[in-house]
N, C-alpha and C positions, 0 to 999 in steps of 0.2 A: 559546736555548742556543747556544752558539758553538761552533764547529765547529774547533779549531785543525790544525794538519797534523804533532802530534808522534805518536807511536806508541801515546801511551794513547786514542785515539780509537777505537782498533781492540782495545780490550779492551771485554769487557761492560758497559756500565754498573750500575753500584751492586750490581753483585755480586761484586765483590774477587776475581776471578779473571781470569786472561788463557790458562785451557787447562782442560779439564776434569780436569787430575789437584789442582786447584785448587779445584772446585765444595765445597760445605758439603755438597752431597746425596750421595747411594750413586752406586756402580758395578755394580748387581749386575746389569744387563744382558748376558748375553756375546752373544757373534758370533750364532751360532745362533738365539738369541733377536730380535735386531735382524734377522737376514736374512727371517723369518720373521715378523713385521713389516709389513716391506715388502713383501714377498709377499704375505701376507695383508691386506693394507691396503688394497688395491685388488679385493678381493672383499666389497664389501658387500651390505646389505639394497637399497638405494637399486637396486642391479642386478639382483637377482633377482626384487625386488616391483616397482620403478618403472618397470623396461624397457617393462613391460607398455602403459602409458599412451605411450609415446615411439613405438614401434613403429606404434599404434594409431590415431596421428596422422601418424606419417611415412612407413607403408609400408616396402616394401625399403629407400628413402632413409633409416633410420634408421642406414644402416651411416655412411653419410658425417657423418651429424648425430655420430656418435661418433666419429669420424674424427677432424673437424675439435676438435671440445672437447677430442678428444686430444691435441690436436698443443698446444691451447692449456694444457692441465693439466702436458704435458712440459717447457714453455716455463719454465711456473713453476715447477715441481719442480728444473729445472737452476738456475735462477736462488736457489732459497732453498740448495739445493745449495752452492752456489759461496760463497755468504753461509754456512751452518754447518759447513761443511768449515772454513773461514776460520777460524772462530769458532765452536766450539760451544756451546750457551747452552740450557737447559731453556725459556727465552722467548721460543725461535727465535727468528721474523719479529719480534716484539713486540721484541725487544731492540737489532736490527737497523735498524728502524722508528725507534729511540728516534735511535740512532747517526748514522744518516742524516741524517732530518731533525729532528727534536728530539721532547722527553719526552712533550708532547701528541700525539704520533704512534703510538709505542710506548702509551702509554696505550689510545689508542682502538681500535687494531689489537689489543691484546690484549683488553680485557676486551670488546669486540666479538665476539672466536672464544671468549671462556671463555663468555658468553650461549650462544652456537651450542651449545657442546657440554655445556651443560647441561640445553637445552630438546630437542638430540639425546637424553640419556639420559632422558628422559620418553618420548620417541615410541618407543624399541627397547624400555623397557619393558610398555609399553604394546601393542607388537605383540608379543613374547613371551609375555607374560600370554597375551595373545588367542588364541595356536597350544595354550598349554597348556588354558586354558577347553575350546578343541575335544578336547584329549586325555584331559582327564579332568571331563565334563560337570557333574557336582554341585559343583564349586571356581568360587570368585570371582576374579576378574579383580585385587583388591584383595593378595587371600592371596599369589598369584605377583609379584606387585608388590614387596611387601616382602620375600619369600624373595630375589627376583635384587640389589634395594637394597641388602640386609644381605648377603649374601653379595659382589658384588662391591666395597661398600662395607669389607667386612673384607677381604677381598685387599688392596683397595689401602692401607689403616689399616698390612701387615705390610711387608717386607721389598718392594725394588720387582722383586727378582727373584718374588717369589711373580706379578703383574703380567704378568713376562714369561713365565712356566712355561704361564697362562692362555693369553697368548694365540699363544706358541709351538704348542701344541696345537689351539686354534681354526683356527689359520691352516692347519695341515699337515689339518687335514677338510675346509674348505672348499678348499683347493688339490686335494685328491684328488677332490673331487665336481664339479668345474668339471673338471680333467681329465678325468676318467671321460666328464664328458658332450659336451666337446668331441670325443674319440678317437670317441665313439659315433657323435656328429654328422658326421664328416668320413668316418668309415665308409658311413654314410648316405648321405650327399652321394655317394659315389663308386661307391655300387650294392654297397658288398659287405660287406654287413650282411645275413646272412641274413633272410629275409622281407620284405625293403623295395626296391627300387627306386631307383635315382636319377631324382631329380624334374630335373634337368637345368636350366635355369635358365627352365624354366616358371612358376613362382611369385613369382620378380624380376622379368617383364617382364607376365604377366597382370593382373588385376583392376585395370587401371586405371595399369600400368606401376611404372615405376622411381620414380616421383613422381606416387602416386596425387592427394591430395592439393595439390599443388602448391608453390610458394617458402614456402609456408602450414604445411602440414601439417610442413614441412622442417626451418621456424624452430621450432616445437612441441617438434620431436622434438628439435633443439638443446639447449633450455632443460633437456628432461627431463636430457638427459644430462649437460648441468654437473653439476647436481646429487647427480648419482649417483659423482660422481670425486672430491665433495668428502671430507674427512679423514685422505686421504694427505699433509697436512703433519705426522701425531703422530710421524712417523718421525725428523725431526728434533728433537724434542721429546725424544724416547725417546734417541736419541743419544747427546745429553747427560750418561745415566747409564748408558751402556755402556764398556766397558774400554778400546776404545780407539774414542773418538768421532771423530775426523779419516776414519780408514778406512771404520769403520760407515756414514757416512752418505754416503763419496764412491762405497761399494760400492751401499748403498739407490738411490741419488739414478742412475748410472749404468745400473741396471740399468728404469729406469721406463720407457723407451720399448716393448722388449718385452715387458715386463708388460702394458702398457696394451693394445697390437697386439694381443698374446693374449685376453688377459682378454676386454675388451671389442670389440673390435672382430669379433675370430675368431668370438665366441659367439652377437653380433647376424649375420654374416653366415649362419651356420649356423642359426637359428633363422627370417631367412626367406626361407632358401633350402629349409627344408623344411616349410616350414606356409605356404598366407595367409596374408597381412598380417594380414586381413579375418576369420578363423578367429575367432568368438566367445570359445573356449575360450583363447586369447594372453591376454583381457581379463580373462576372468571367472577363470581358472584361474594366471594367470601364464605366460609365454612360455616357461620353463622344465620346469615342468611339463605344458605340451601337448605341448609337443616329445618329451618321454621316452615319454609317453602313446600319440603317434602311432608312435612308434616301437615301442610294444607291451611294454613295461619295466613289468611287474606291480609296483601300489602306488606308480605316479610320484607319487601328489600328494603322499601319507604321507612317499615318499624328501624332498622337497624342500621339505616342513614339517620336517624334521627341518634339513638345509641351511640354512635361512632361519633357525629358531629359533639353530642356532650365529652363524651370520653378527651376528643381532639380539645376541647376549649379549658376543660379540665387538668389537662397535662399541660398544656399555655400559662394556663393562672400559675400552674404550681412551679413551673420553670420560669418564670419572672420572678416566683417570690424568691424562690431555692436559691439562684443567680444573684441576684440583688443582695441575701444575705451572707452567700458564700462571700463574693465582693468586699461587703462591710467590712467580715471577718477578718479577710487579707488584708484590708489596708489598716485597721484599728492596732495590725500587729507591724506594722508595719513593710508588707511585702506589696504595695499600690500605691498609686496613687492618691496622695493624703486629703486632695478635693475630694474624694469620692466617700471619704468617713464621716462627714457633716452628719448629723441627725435633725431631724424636724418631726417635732412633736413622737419624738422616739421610734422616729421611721428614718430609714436612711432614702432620702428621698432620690439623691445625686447617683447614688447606688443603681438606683430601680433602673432610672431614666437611662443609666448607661445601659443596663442589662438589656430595656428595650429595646436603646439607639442600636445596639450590635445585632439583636436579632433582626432589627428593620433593615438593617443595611444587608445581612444575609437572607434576605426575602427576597430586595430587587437583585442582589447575586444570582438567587434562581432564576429570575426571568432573563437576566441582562447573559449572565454565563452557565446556563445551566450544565454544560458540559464541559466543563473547563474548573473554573473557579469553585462553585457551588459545588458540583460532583470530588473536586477537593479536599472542597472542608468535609462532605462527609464522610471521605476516607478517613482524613485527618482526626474524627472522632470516634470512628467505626470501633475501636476496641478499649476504647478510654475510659467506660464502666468496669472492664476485667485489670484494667492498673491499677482504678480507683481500688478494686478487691483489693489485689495483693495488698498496699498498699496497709490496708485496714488490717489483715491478716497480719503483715509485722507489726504495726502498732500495737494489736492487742495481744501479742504475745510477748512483746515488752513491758507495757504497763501492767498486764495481768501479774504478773512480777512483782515489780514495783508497788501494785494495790495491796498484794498479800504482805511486805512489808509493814506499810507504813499507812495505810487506809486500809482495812480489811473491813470495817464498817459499812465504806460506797458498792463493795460489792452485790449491787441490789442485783442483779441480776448476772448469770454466770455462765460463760459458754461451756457450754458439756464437751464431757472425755478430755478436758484440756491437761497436756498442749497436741493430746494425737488429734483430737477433729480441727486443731487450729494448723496444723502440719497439713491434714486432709485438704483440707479447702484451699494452701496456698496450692497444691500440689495440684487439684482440680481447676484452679485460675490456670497457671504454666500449662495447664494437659490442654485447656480450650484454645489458649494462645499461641500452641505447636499446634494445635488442627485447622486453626486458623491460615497460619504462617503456611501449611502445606496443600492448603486447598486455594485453587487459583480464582475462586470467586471473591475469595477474602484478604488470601495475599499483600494485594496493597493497601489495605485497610490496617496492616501487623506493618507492613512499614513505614505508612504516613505516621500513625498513629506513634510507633517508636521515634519518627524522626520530632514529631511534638514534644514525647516525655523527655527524648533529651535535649533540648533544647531550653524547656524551662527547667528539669534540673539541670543546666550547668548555669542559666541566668541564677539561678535560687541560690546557687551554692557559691557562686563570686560576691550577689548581694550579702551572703553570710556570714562569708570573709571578711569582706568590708566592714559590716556589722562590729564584727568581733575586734578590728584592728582599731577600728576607731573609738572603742572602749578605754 
């Protein structure tokens, strides 16, 4: 695909729009709904269940393991920022990616993240069920399956404001409950919290130090925490179908450094500056709820099942929406399946229904093969958020180019120190992706996961061909 230097370069490809008052899809996202969003988008299950393991391996050092991934998730968040302020597009990165560097790009970078958030909405399934089974012991694990399926699969089938209403409301619970237990925490920490003590920073330099574990335990606690940062690109996603998407997302995208600070970093330092590392109950229990527990918070674990089952239904909703319009994207540009770009009532409804048929079908995977099949696909996706990076990392170092040409106006929002922090962060994706490749727990996660990327970019890059030959 060639790249010429006139001004439709910097329109979306194959979707006959150059602004979102222009998209075929809805607007019924408002302000409200997109801030809320964002906010809540970075309160996931991956933090409230996965910390547990991160901590477990990093000790106190797990602050900086979030630290640093932060620094690396801000990097890119400004940088797809910069890209859909520009340009807003339901196909974010994917559309971007195409723009950039051509069709096979945009191909593989999307339907690469629409697998992710497909075989994402099996796993939160799947852990919901599992909180409910505990709540109510005679019900199968199957039953709540299909009740959260059908139900967030009809939200997203109605209006995309119904979408936003969902997770407007998830987001301001899980924002009160991370609040609540931060305020609680730092009360804690500061000795005046009726009945507790400040632990003083005896727990960060005992049992073995600041890095019990070692450069070892450090990189562990790295890897956990990517992970756990991933799906804060639906924000741009979402964008797309809010009222006014230029602002939306240069307000989202802006305000992610001290989200992240907070969220994550504040709650790991609070969590082991008041417990062991080494505290059994961090593992078995969750970090979250020991913490409440030690703190003497009647029915912590019940509180933060209830916490986690939101966070789980919340990252469901938004991985059907995310999926569904990643989907549209591709095939409106033509890299899908052309039944699947239908709209209904400015929803792609054919979209949805597949997004969810695939994650249903990987739900009985887990029961039917969960060691085999299932265990699989989540190799096969295990590093698929760190391609997606790079991925956006070239983009925006090509169009940021290209903007300063012949749009210098879109640049509402601007990744900083560019191109050294856009150099940085490709260079911190590669650095996770060799720690990966070299530690034998992730390993084949760095190879499933490659043998996907290639796979659709060579599908991508033959459909391209074709493409271009039959011009």
């Amino acid at each position: 695909m060639s790249h010429s230097t006139s001004t439709s370069t910097l329109t979306s490809p194959g979707t006959g729009r150059t602004d979102a008052a222009g998209s075929p899809l809805g607007n019924g996202l408002k302000q409200r709904h997109l801030s809320m969003i964002a906010l809540g988008g970075v309160i996931g299950a991956g933090l409230f269940v996965g910390s547990g393991a991160g901590i477990a391996a990093a000790g106190p050092s797990i602050v900086l393991a979030y630290a640093a991934s932060g620094v690396l998730v801000m990097f890119v968040m400004r940088m797809l920022g910069e890209m859909s302020a520009a340009d807003p597009a339901s196909g974010s990165f994917s559309v971007h990616a195409e723009r950039a560097i051509g069709p096979w790009a945009g191909f593989t970078a999307g339907w690469m993240f629409w697998t992710l958030l497909c075989v994402g909405v099996a796993i939160e399934a799947i852990g919901a069920a599992h909180i409910m089974t505990g709540w109510f012991p005679g019900t199968h694990s199957w039953m709540w399956v299909l009740v959260f399926m059908a139900l967030f699969c009809g939200s997203n089938l109605a209006a995309v404001s119904n979408f936003g209403e969902f997770e407007f409301w998830f987001s301001a619970l899980k924002i009160a409950a991370i609040g609540l237990f931060l305020g609680l925490g730092v009360l804690a920490v500061l000795g005046a919290l009726p009945g507790t003590g400040s632990p003083g920073a005896a727990n960060l330099l005992h049992d073995g130090g600041f890095l019990p574990n070692g450069v070892d335990g450090l990189l562990v606690g790295l890897l956990a925490s990517v992970v756990a940062y991933g799906g804060l690109e639906t924000v741009t996603i979402a964008a797309a179908e809010s009222e006014n998407p230029v602002q939306g997302v240069a307000r989202a995208v802006k305000t992610t450094m001290w989200r992240i600070a907070i969220v994550y970093v504040g709650s790991m330092l609070v969590i082991v500056t008041l417990l062991p590392w080494n505290d059994p109950a961090v593992a078995a229990d969750g970090p979250y709820a020991a913490t409440l527990d030690h703190l003497g918070i009647p029915a912590a674990g019940e509180i933060m099942n209830v916490v986690i089952l939101v966070a789980l239904l919340s990252a469901m909703n938004a991985n059907i929406y995310g999926s569904s319009r990643m989907a549209y994207s591709l095939v409106s540009r033509g890299q899908g399946p052309r039944a699947l770009g239908k709209l209904t009532g400015r929803v792609p409804r054919r979209a949805v229904l597949a997004s969810c048929g695939f994650g249903f079908v990987t739900v009985l995977l887990s029961y039917w093969y969960p060691d085999t099949l299932f265990a699989w696909l989540l190799n096969m996706v295990g590093g698929v958020i760190l391609v997606v990076w790079g991925f956006i990392a070239v983009s925006q170092f090509t169009l940021r180019r290209r903007l300063e040409r012949e749009a210098p106006g879109k640049l509402v929002v601007r990744m900083w120190g560019f191109p050294y922090l856009t150099w940085v962060a490709l260079a911190g994706v590669a650095g996770v992706l060799a720690l990966m490749a070299l530690s034998e727990d992730t390993r084949t996660q760095v190879i499933f996961t490659g043998g996907l990327t290639v796979a659709l970019a060579v599908t991508g890059y033959v459909m391209q061909r074709r493409a271009a030959a039959a011009r």
